[in-house]
N, C-alpha and C positions, 0 to 999 in steps of 0.2 A: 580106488583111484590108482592112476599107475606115474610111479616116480622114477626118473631117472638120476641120481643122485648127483652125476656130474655129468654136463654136456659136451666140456671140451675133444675127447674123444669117439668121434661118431659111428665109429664100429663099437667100443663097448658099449654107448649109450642105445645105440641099436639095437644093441641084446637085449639089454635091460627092458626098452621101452616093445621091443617084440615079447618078451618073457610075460610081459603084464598084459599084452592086448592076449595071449593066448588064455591068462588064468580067466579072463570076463569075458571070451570068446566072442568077440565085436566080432563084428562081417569083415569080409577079407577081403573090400574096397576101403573100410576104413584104414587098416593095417597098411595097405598098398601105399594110399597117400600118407603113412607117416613115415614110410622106405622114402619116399620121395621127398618130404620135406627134410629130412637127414639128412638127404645125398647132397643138397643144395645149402646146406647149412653156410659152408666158408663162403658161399656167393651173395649171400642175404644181406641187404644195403640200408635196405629200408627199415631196418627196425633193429635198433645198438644188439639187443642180445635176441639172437633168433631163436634161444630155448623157450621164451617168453611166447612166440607166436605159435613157437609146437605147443604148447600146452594149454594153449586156448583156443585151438581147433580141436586139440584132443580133447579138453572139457565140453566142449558143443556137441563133438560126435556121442563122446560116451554120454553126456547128459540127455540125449534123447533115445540111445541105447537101454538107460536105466528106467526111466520114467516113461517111458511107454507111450509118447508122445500118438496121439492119433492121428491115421493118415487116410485120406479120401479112401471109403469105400467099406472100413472098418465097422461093422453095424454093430449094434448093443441090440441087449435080447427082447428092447423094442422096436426093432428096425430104423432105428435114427442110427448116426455116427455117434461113434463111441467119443464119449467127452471126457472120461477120466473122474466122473464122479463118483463118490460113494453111493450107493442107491440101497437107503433101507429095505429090507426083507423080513415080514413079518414071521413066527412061525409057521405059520402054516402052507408057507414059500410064496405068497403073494406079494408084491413088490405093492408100498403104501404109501405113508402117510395116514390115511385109511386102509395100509395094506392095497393100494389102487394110484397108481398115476396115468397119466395121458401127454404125450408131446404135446405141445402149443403148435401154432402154423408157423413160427417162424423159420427162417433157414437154417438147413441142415449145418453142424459143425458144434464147438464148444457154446455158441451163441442160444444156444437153442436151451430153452427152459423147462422146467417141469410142472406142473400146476395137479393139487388132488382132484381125481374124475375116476368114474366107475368105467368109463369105457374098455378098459386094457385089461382088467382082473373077471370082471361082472358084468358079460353080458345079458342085454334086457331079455332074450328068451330063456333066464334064469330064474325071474322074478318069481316068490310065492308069495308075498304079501301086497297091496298095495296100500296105501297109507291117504288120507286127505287129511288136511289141517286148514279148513275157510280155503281157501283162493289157490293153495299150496297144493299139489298134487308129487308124492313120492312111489317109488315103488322097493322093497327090500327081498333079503332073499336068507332063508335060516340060518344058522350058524351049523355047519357038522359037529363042530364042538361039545354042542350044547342039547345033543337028541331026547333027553328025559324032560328038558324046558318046551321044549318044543313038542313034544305030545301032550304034556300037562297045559300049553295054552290055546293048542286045537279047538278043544270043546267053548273055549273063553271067546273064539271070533263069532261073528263079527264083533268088536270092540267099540263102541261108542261113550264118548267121553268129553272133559271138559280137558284142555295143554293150559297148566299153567307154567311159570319157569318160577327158576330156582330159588331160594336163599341162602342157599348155603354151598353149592356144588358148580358155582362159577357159571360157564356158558353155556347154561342146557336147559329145558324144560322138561317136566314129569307128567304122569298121570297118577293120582290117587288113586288107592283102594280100601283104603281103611283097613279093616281085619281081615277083609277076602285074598284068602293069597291062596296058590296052585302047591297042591302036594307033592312040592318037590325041593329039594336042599341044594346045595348051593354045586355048581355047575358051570364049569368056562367061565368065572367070576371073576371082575375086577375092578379097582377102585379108578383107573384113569380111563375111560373109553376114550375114543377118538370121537370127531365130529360124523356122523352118523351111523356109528355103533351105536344098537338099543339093546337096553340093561333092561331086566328085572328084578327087581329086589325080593325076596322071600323070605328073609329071619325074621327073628322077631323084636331086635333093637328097635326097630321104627315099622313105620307102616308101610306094606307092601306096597309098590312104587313100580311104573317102568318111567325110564332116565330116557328121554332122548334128544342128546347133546348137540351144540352146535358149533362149537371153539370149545377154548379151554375149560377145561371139567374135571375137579378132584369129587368124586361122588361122596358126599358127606352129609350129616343130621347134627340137628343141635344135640345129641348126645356123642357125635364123634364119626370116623369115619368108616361109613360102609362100600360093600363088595357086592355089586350084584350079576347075576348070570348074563353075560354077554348071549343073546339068543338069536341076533339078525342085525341086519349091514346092507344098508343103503343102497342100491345099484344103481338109482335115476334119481334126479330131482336135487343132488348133492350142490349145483349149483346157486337157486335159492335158498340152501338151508340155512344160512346164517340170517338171511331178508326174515327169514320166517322169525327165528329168534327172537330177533329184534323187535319183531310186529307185535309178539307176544310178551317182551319185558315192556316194549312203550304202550300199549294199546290194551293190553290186558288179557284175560283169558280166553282161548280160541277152540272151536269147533274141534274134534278130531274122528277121525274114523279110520278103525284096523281092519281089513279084511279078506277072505284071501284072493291072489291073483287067478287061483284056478277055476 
């Protein structure tokens, strides 16, 4: 912030308050207008102490100086206007939630929202997998992360199977396998997936599982909590995937089919 310590003098107070717009280097129409509010200081009628009105245009100037205020035309690195938000970044530099967002239609400016969608990260001519669950149509696409899970479950498509959900790992449903699990260890693994990240499970704490989530989801067994191989990630259908869920906590267990897009 820049202080003038005493205003009655307005050539030293001028130094002072020039000396501080040069160390924060404001643009030099800011500067101008507070040569000019100075000069006018002994004329100022309208307000008992006119250091009071310099220092609250000078807070307004520099506060949008500092904070970066957006201004028409400023685009973010999804072609909206830039709003000043934080925007998670997964590592693998895809912007998420699912590591994936999409603008909404509404108008451009801070108003403007974000909602999780594959459109921005994962387009559909990406897809390797397509997925059906009853009435539900997905389509997903491998993890790079994960390339020894992902040749170990090659030979396993097409996948045909019963979705039930969970008991233990919050909002998500699985597929069993009992003791059949893919000769592979553990790989891009993790205990929190997001809402259509799909897990596979291969240790041998519990029974070999794929996890695929739909809200919140700590992947866990009644012996404690597991880590399973993050191997592929939603690209279409992320819209109904929570309807699905649901379909499958109230309604019971559902159809599925894994197979690939190619």
């Amino acid at each position: 912030m820049v202080r003038a310590p005493c205003v009655g003098d307005t050539h030293r107070d001028r130094g002072a308050l020039e000396e501080g717009v040069g160390v924060v280097e404001v643009a030099a129409d800011i500067e101008g207008k507070l040569v000019i509010a100075l000069d006018q200081l002994a004329t100022a009628q309208e307000v008992a102490d006119a250091s009071v009105r310099i220092g609250l245009e000078l807070a307004d100037e520099l506060g949008a100086a500092i904070t970066g205020e957006s201004k028409e035309g400023d685009a973010d690195a999804l072609g909206g206007v830039a709003g000043g938000e934080i925007e998670h970044v997964g590592a693998d530099g895809r912007s998420l939630a699912c590591h994936a967002c999409i603008m909404t239609d509404a108008p451009a400016g801070r108003g403007r929202s974000r909602q999780a969608g594959p459109a921005a990260a994962y387009p559909a001519s990406m897809a390797d997998l397509h997925i059906r669950v009853g009435e539900f149509q997905f389509e997903a696409r491998w993890e790079g992360a994960a390339p020894r899970t992902r040749e170990a479950l090659r030979p396993w498509l097409p996948i045909r199977s019963k979705l039930i959900h969970c008991k233990w790992s919050g909002e998500s449903t699985w597929i069993p396998f009992g003791e059949e699990r893919p000769d592979v260890g553990f790989e891009n693994h993790t205990s929190h997936p997001a809402p259509g990240d799909i897990l596979i499970y291969t240790g041998d704490v519990s029974e070999c599982e794929i996890l695929f989530p739909y809200g919140a989801c700590s992947f866990n067994s009644r012996v404690g909590q597991l880590a399973g191989n993050h191997f592929a990630t939603l690209t279409s259908g992320r819209e109904r995937l929570v309807e699905m869920g649901t379909r499958v906590l109230w309604e019971g267990a559902m159809e599925i089919e894994i197979t690939d897009a190619g």
